[in-house]
matplotlib code that plots the C-alpha trace (Angstrom):
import matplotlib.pyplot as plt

x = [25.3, 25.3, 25.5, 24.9, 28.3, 30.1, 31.1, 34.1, 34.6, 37.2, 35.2, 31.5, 28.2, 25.9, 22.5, 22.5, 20.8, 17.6, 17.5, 20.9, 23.9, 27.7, 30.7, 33.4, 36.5, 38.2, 41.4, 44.5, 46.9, 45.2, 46.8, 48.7, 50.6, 53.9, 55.4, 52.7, 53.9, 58.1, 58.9, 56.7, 57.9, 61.7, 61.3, 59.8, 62.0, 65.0, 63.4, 62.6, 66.3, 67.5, 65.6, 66.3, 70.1, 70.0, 67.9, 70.7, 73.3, 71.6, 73.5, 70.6, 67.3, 64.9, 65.5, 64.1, 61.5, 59.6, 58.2, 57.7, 55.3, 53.4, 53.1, 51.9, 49.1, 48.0, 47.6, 46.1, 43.1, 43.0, 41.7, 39.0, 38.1, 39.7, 41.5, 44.1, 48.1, 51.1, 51.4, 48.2, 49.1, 52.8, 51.3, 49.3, 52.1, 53.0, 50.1, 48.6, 45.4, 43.4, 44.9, 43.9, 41.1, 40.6, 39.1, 40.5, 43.6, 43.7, 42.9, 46.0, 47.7, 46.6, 47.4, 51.1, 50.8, 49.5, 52.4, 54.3, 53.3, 52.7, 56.8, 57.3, 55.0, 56.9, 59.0, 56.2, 54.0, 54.1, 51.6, 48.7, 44.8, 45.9, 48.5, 45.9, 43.5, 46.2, 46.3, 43.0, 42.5, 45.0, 43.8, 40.6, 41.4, 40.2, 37.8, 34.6, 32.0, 30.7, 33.7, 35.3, 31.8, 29.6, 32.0, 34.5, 38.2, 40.2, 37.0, 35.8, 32.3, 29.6, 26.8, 27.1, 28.7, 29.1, 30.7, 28.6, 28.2, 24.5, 23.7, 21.4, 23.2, 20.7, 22.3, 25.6, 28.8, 30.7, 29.0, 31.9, 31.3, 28.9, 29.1, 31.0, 32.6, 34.6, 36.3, 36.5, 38.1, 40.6, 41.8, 42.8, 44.4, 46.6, 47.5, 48.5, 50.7, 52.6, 53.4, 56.2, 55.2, 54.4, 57.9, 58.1, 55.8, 58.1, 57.6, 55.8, 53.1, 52.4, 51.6, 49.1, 47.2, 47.0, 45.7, 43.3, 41.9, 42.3, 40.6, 37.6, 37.1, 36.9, 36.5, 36.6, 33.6, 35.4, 39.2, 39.6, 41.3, 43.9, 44.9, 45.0, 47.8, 49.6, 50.1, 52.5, 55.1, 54.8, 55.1, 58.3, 59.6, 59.0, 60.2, 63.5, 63.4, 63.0, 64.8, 63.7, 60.3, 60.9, 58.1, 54.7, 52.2, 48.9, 50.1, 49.7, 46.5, 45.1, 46.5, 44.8, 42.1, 39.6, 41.3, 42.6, 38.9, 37.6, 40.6, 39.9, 36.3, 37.2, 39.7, 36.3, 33.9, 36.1, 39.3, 41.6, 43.9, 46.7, 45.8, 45.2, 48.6, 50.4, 48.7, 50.4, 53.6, 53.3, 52.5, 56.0, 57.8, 56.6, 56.5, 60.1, 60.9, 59.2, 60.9, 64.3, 63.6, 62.6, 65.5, 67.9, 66.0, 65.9, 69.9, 70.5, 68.4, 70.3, 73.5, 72.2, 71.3, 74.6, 76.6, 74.2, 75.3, 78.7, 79.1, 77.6, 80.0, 77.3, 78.2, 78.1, 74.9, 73.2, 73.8, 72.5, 69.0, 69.3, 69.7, 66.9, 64.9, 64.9, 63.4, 60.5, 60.0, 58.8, 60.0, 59.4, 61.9, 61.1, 61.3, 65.1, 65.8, 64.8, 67.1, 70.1, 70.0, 70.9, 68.9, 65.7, 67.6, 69.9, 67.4, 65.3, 68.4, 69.5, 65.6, 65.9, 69.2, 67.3, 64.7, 67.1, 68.8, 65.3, 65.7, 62.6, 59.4, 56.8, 53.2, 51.2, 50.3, 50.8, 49.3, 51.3, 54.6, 55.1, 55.6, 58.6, 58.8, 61.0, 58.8, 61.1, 61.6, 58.2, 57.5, 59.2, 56.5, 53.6]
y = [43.6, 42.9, 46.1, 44.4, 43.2, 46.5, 46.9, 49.3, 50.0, 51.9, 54.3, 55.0, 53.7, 55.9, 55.3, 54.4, 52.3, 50.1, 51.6, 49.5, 51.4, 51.3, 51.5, 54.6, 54.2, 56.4, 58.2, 56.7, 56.2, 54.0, 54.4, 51.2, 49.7, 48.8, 47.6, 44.7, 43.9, 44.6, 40.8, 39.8, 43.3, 42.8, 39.2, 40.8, 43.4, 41.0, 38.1, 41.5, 42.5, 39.3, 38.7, 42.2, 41.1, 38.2, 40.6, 43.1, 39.8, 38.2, 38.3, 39.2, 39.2, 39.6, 36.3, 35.4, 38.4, 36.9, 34.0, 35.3, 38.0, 35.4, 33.1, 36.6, 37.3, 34.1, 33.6, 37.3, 36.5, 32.7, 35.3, 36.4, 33.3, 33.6, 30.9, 30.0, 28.2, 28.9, 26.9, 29.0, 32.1, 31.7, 30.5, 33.7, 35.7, 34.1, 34.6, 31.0, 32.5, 29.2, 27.6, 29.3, 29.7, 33.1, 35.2, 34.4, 33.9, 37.7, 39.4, 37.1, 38.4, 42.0, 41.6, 41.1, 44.1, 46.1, 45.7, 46.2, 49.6, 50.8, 50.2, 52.2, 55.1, 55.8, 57.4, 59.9, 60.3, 58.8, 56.1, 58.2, 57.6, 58.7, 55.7, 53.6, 54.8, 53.7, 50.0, 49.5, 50.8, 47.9, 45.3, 45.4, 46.1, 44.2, 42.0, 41.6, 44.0, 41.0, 41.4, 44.5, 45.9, 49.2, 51.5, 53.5, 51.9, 53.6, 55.1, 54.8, 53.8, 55.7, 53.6, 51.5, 48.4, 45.0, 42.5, 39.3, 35.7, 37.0, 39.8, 41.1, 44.1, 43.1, 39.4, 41.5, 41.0, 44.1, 47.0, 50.1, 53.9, 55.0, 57.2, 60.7, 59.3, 56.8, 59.9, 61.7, 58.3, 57.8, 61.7, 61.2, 58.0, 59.3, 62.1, 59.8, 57.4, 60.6, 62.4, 62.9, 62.0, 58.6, 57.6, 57.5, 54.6, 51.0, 51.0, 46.7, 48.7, 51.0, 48.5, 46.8, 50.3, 51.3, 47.3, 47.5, 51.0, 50.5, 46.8, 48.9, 51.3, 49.8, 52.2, 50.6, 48.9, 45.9, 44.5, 46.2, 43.1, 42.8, 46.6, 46.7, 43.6, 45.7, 48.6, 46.4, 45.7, 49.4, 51.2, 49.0, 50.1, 53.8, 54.0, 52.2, 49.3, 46.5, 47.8, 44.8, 44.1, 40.4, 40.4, 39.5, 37.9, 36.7, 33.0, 33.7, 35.4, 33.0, 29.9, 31.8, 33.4, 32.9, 34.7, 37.5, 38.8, 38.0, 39.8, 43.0, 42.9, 42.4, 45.9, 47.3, 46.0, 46.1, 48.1, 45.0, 46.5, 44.3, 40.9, 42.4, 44.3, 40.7, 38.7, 41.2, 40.8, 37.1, 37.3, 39.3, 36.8, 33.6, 35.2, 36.3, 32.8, 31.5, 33.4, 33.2, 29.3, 29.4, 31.6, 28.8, 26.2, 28.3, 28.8, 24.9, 24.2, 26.6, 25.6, 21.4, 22.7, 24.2, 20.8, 18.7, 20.9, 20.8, 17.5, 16.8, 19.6, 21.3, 24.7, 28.2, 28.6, 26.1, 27.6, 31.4, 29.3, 27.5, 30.8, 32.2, 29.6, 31.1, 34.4, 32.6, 29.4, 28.5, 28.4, 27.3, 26.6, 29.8, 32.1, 30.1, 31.2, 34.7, 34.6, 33.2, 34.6, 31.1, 29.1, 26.9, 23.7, 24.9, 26.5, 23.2, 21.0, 22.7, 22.9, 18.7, 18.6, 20.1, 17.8, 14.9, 16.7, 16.5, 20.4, 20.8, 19.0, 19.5, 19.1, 18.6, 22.5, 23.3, 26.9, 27.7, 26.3, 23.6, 24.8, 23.3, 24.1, 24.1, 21.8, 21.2, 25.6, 25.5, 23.3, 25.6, 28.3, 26.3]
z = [95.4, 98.9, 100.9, 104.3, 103.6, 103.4, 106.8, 106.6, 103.3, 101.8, 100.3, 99.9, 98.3, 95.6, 93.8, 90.4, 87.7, 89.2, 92.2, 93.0, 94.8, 93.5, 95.3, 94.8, 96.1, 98.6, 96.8, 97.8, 99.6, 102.5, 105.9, 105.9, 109.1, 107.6, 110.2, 109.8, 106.3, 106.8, 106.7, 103.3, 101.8, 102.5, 100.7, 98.0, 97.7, 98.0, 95.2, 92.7, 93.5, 92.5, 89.1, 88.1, 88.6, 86.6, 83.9, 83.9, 82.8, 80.4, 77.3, 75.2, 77.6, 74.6, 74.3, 77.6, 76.9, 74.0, 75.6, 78.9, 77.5, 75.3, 78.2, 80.8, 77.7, 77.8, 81.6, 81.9, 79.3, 80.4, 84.0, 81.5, 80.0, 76.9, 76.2, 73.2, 73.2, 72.9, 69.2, 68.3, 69.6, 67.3, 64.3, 64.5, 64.8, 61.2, 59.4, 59.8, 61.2, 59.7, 62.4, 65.6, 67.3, 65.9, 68.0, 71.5, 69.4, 68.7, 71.5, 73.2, 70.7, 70.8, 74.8, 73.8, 71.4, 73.9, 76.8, 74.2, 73.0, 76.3, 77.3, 73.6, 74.8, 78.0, 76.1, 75.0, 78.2, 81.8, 83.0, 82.5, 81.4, 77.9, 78.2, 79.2, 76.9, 74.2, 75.9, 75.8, 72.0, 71.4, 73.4, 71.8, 68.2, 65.0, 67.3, 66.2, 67.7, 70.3, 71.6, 71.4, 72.3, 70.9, 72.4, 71.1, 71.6, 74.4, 76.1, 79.2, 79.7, 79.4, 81.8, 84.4, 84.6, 87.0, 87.9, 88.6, 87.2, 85.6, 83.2, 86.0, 87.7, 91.0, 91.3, 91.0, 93.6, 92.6, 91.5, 90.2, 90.8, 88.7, 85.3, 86.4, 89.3, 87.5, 85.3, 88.9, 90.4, 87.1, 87.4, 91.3, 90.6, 87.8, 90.3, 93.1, 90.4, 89.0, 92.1, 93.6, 96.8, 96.1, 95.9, 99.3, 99.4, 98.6, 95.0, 95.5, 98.1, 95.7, 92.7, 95.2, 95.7, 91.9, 90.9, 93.5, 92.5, 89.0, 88.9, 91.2, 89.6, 86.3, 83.9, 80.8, 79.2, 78.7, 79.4, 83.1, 84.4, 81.3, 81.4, 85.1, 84.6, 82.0, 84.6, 86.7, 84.2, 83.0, 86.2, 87.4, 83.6, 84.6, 87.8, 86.4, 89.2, 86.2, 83.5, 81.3, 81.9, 83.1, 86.2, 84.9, 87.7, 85.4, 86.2, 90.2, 89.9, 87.6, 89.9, 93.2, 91.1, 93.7, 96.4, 94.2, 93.3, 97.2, 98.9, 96.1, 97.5, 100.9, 100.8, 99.4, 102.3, 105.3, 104.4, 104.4, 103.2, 104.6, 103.3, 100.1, 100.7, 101.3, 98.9, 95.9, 97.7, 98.0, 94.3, 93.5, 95.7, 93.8, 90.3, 90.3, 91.8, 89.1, 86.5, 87.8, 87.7, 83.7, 83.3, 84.4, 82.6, 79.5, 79.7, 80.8, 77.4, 75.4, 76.7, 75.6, 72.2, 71.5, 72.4, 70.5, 67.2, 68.0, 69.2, 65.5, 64.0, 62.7, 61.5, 62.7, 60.7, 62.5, 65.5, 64.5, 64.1, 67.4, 69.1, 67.3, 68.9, 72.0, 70.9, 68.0, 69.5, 66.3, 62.9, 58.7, 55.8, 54.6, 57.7, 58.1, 54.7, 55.1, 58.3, 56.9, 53.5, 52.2, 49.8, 50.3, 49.9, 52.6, 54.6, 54.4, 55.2, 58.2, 59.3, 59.1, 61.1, 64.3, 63.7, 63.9, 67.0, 68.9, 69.3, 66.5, 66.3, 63.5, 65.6, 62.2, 61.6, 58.6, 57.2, 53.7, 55.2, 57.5, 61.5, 63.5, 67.2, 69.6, 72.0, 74.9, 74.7, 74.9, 77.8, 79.8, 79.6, 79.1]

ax = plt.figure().add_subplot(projection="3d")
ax.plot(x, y, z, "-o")
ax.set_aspect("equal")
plt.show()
């Protein structure tokens, strides 16, 4: 790690493994000059405002919900270099795991199970290190020990870790607080997100603080970056400003990826805490842009679906598969049948009529049942 580098950092340095030193954060909140960040904040504020809006309307917003939190798990691990699709990642919610690449495969899929239990468990316990303990026991489930690591599931680490391109921790860039400290650092920071001071701080501000401080202080072994993600969604869920958790911002850091993990550093090293600050809040702005955007698309494509079948007078049934579309993306004969309670012949039929409608495509993947998908649905989140 480069200490010549840490001009005015936000926090301190300490000895630890191979003579090297690591950094320990400060325990928030930063002084921060609002008035420096009122323009970016207010845009924020308003683009949040008017997703959550749009959220609130939507007829049935799981619909919408689904995909956006398969397409958030993908982009979040894609950070980590992990790496599956969006036809993978569905067939695996199936069963069809001879079709995925299976161990990326799972842990996207263990990301979407773990933003999902967290929203469940905030009706148990606030955001709290046992909450996060929970995420990470999730995230890392059922993965071979390569991956998942020789650690206990939902603990933090017990030695030092790094952050680098190398397995050397003295070619490191980053070097988080050191054992001891990072339990000190995760007690103060669960103080600061559950008091009830911290609502005086605009609720966006505060997000940028706790991913900063989480993503330093790294407590976890493995899957920081993916757990530090899921806080976002969680926090807005708790504090009631997203009622449906619709803002998800893995696509933005992974399309600025470089200047995510430099401005991180550079709130460590120099205290920039504003450019950091407005970076997050840039990232609000475009995600919510972004989602509104695929909300429109995905209601323009519903909206098409539903005159091609009735142009075609197909029936009532067919359009109870159409809408389920929207929420599975993907489908088989047999999953229609289970549905619709109708028979395989009818099942299969109706299956065929989408087909001919262009709203299904079969890509070739075929596990015990053949895989249809809704590839224009899909485009839209991909």
């Amino acid at each position: 790690m480069d200490l010549a580098a840490f001009q005015k950092p936000a926090g301190y340095l300490l000895p630890t493994v191979f003579d090297e030193r690591a950094f320990v954060p400060y325990p928030l909140p930063p002084e921060i000059d609002y008035g420096s960040i009122a323009k970016v904040l207010s845009e924020a504020d308003q683009k949040l405002g008017e997703l959550r809006g749009i959220g609130e309307y939507l007829p049935n917003p799981y619909l919408l919900i689904r995909p956006l939190q398969r397409k958030e798990a993908i982009s979040s691990s894609n950070i980590e270099g992990t790496f599956t699709s969006l036809p993978e990642l569905l067939m695996l919610e199936y069963g069809a795991e001879e079709f995925t690449k299976s161990i990326d495969t799972k842990e996207v899929y263990n990301y979407i199970g773990a933003l999902q239990k967290g929203i469940s468990l905030l009706d148990e316990m606030p955001v709290s290190n046992r909450l996060l303990r929970h995420l990470h026991e999730e995230l890392l489930k059922n993965l071979p020990k390569h991956r998942a690591g020789p650690f206990p599931l939902g603990e933090f680490r017990q030695e030092q870790n790094f952050i680098g391109k190398v397995k050397d921790i003295k070619k490191s860039r980053f070097n988080p607080p050191p054992p001891g400290e990072h339990v000190r650092c995760m007690a103060e920071l669960e103080k600061f997100i559950n008091s009830e001071d911290m609502y005086q701080i605009p609720t966006l501000v505060f997000l940028a603080l706790i991913h900063y401080q989480f993503e330093t202080i790294h407590p976890f072994p493995d899957g920081n970056g993916r757990v530090g993600r899921l806080i976002i969604p969680l926090i807005l869920h708790e504090r009631k400003v997203m009622q449906q958790p619709l803002l998800y911002m893995s696509q933005f850091f992974e399309d600025n990826k470089d200047e995510y993990v430099d401005l991180m550093l550079g709130v460590s090293r120099n205290s920039a805490w504003i450019s950091w600050v407005e970076f997050f809040l840039r990232g609000v702005i475009e995600s919510s842009v972004n989602t509104i955007d695929k909300i429109k698309q995905v209601r323009d494509l519903q909206e098409q679906y539903k005159q091609r079948c009735q142009q075609a007078r197909s029936s009532a049934l067919l359009l109870q598969i159409v809408d389920s579309l929207f929420e599975k993306i993907a489908i088989t004969i047999p999953s229609v049948k289970e549905m619709t309670g109708t028979s395989y012949t009818a099942a299969k039929n109706n299956v065929e009529k989408l087909v001919e409608y262009g709203i299904l495509k079969d890509l070739g993947f075929r596990s015990k049942s053949k895989f249809y998908f809704a590839v224009e649905l899909m485009q839209i989140f991909e």
